[in-house]
N, C-alpha and C positions, 0 to 999 in steps of 0.2 A: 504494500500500500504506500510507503512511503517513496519508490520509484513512480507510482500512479502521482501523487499529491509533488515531487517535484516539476514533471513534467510537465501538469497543468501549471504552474504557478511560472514556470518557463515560458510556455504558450503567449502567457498571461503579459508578461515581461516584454516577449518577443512584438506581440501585439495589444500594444496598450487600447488602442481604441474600436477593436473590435466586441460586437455585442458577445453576451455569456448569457445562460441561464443555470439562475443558483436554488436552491433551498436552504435556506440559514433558519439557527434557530437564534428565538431573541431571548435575552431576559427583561421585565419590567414594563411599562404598560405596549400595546402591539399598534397603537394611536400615535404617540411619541415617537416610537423605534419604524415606524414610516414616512413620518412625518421628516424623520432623520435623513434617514436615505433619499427621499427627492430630493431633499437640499445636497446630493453628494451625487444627485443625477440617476440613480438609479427608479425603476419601473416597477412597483409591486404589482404581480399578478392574481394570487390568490394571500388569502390570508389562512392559515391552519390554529385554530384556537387550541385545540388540545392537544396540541405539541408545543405551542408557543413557536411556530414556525412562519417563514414568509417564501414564497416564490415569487423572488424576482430578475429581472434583466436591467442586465448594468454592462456597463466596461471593464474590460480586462485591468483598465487604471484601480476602475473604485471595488472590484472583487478583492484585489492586491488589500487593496486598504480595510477591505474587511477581515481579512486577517490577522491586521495586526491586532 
């Protein structure tokens, strides 16, 4: 897995401004933690309440940055 998780985060690197599609999970209200991400450009597509999860589409810039 962790040759899977370099290589994406390479991908990512290689092209920063190409679209992604993620699922993240949040912690803390799911209002705020979207409200978060358009401001960083990203697309929330669905919302998952009993995960505390988000599907969205962003850039390979602002996926990078969700990692940290």
């Amino acid at each position: 897995m962790s040759s899977s998780r370099s290589k994406l985060r390479k991908e990512w690197l290689d092209h920063p401004q190409k679209k992604v599609d993620l699922i993240v999970r949040v912690k803390g209200d799911l209002d705020r933690r979207i409200a978060t991400l358009a401001e960083r450009g990203a697309e929330v597509k669905y919302r998952f309440r009993l995960t505390s999860s988000l599907a969205l589409r962003c850039s390979g810039r602002v996926a990078l940055a969700l990692l940290e």
